[in-house]
N, C-alpha and C positions, 0 to 999 in steps of 0.2 A: 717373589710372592707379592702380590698385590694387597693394597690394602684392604680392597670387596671382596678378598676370598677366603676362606677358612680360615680361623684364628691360630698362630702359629704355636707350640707348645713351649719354646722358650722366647723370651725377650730380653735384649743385651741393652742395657742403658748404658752410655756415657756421658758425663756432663765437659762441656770444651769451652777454654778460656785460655783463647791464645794460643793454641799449639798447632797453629800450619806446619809446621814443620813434622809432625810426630804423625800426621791425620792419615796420609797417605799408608806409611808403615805398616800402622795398626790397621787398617781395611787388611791389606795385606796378610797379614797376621792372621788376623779374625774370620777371615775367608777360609784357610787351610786349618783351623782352629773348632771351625762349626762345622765343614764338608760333610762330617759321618755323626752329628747331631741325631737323633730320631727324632723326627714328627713335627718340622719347619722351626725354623727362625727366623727372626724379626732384631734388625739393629738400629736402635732408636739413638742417634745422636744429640744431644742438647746444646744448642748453643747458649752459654751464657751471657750473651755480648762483647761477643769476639771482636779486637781491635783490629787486628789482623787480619788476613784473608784466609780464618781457617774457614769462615761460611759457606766462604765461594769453591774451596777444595772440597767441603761435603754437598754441594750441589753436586759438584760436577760426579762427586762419587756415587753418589744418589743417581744420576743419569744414566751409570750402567750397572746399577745394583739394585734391585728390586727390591729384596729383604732392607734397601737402608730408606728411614723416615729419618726426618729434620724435625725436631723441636725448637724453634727460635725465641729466646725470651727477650724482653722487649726491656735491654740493657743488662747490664752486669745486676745478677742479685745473688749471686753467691752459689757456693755448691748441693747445702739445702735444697735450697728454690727449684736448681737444674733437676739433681734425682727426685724431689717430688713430682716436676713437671712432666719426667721421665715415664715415675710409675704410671699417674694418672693416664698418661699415653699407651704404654704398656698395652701387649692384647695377650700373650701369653701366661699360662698355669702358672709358669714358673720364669723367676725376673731373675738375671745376673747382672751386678754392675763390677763397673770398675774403671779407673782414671782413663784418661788418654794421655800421659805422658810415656809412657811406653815403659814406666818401671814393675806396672802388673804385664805377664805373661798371658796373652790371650790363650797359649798351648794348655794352662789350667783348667782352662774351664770345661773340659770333656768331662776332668778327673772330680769337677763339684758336681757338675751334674750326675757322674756314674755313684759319687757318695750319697747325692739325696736320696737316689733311689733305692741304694743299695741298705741305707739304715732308717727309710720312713718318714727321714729328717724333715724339718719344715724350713730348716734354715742351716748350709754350709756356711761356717765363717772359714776364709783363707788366715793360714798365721805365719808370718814371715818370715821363716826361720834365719835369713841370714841377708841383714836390711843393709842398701847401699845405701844408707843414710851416713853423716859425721856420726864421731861420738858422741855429741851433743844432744843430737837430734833423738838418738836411739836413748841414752839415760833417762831421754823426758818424757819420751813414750811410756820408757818402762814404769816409771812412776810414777806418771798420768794412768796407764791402766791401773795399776797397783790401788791408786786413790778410787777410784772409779769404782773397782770391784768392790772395795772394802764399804762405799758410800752408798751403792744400788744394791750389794748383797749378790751379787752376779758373778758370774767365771767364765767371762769374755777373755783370750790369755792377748787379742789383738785386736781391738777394737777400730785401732785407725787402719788396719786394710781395708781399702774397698771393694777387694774381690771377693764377692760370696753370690751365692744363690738363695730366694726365698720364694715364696709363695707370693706371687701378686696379689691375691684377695687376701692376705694377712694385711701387706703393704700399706692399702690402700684406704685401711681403717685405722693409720696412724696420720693423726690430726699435725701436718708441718710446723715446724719453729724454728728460730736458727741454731743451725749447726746441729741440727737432728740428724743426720747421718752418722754424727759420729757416737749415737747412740742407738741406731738400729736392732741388734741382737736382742737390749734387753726392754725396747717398747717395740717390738713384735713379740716379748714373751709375754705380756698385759695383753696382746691380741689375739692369742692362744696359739703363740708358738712354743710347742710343750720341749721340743724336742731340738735342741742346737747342737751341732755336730761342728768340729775341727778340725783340718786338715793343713798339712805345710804345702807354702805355695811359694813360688821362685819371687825375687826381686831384684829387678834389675839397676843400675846407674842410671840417672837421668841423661839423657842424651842431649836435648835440645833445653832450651828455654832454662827458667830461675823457676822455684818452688815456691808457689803461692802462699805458704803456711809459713811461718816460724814461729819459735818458744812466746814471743813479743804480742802477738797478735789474738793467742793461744790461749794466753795462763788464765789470765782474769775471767774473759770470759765466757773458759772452761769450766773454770769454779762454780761461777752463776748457774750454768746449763747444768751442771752435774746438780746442783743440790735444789733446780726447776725438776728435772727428773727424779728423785727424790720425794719430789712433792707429788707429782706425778700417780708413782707406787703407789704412794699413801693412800691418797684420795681414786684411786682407780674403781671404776664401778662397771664390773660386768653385767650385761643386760644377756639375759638369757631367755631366748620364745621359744615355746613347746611346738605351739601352731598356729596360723592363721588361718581363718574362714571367712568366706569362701576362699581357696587358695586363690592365687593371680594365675 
C-alpha cells in the first residue's frame, strides 16, 4: 500500500534500537501475522538511532514492502520519543505497538484486534502471562505495577507490555514525556478511553542482543514519572465543544 492511497485501518508501530539481528524475523513474522487483517495495514518502523545496521535492513525491507514506512529519529532519544514519533506517523483508526526484539509475538495481534472489536474496547492491553524474564526482572514488574495501580487508582494488571491496540486519535491527544509509554492505558483514560480490555499474550526469550531496561535505570526514575502522572489526573481538564459555526 502506498502512502497516497487510502488510509489503512490498522497501524503496527515499532520503535528499533539496535536489533539487526531480530528485524529480518519479525517482517517475517508480521507478514504471515497481518495476511487476513481487514481493511489494510500499515507498518511504521522507528528507528531510534540505530548503531547498527538495523536502518539499512528496514530500507532494504521497505524496498519490497509497501505497507513498511521508516521513521528515522535524528539519534537515540529513547523509547517515548520513537512511539510518539510513531503515533504521530500513524494513518490508521486503530495503532498496535510492540517491541522488536522478538519477545512480543506478532501471531497476537489478530487476537487484539478481534478483542477490540469484539468488546467496543478503545484500548486492548496484552498481559504476559508467563514472562521470559529472570526472577528479578518479573518481582519488580510485579511491584512496580502493584505501586503504580495503587498511586494512579488504575487496574493495568501489565503495564510494561508493549503489545496492545488503541485508538490513534485517543493517542495523539496525549502530550509526550519521558518514559510515557509506560503509562499509556491510564493517560488514554484522561483522553476518553472509557473502556480497557485484557487479554494474555505469549512472551518469548530474548534471542539476540541485551535488554535496554534494568531495575538500575528504572526505579528512580519510575517514581518521578508515576507521581508526574499523578499530578497529571489531578490537574486533568476536559474541554468539551458542543459545536462550531460555521462548521469547517
Amino acid at each position: 500500500m502506498s502512502t497516497g492511497g487510502p488510509a489503512p485501518r490498522v497501524s503496527v508501530v515499532i520503535p528499533v534500537f539496535d536489533e539487526e539481528e531480530s528485524i529480518g524475523t519479525l517482517h517475517r513474522e508480521l507478514d504471515a501475522a497481518l495476511a487476513k487483517v481487514a481493511g489494510g495495514v500499515e507498518i511504521v518502523f522507528v528507528d531510534d538511532g540505530s548503531r547498527d545496521r538495523s536502518l539499512a535492513r528496514l530500507r532494504a525491507i521497505a524496498a519490497t514492502d509497501a505497507r513498511v514506512r521508516i521513521v528515522e529519529l535524528d539519534g537515540n532519544q529513547g523509547q517515548t520519543a520513537a512511539f510518539a514519533a510513531g503515533f504521530a506517523t500513524a494513518r490508521g483508526e486503530i495503532t498496535v505497538t510492540l517491541d522488536a526484539d522478538l519477545q512480543n509475538d506478532p501471531a497476537d495481534i489478530p487476537r487484539l484486534l478481534d478483542a477490540f472489536e469484539a468488546t467496543g474496547a478503545d484500548v486492548v492491553n496484552g498481559v504476559r502471562t508467563q514472562r521470559n524474564d529472570s526472577w528479578l526482572r518479573r518481582l519488580s514488574s510485579r511491584v512496580a505495577n502493584g505501586v503504580r495501580n495503587r498511586v494512579t487508582h488504575d487496574h493495568v494488571t501489565d503495564v510494561g507490555c508493549s503489545l496492545r491496540a488503541m485508538r490513534t486519535a485517543q493517542l495523539r491527544r496525549i502530550r509526550p514525556f519521558r518514559n510515557m509509554h509506560r503509562f499509556l492505558p491510564t493517560l488514554l483514560r484522561l483522553e476518553g478511553a472509557t473502556r480497557v480490555v485484557e487479554i494474555p499474550v505469549s512472551h518469548r526469550p530474548r534471542r539476540h542482543g541485551v535488554s535496554k531496561y534494568g531495575i538500575g535505570n528504572r526505579l528512580w526514575v519510575g517514581i518521578a514519572d508515576l507521581y508526574g502522572v499523578r499530578w497529571l489526573q489531578a490537574r486533568h481538564l476536559p474541554v468539551r465543544v458542543r459545536r462550531v459555526e460555521p462548521p469547517d
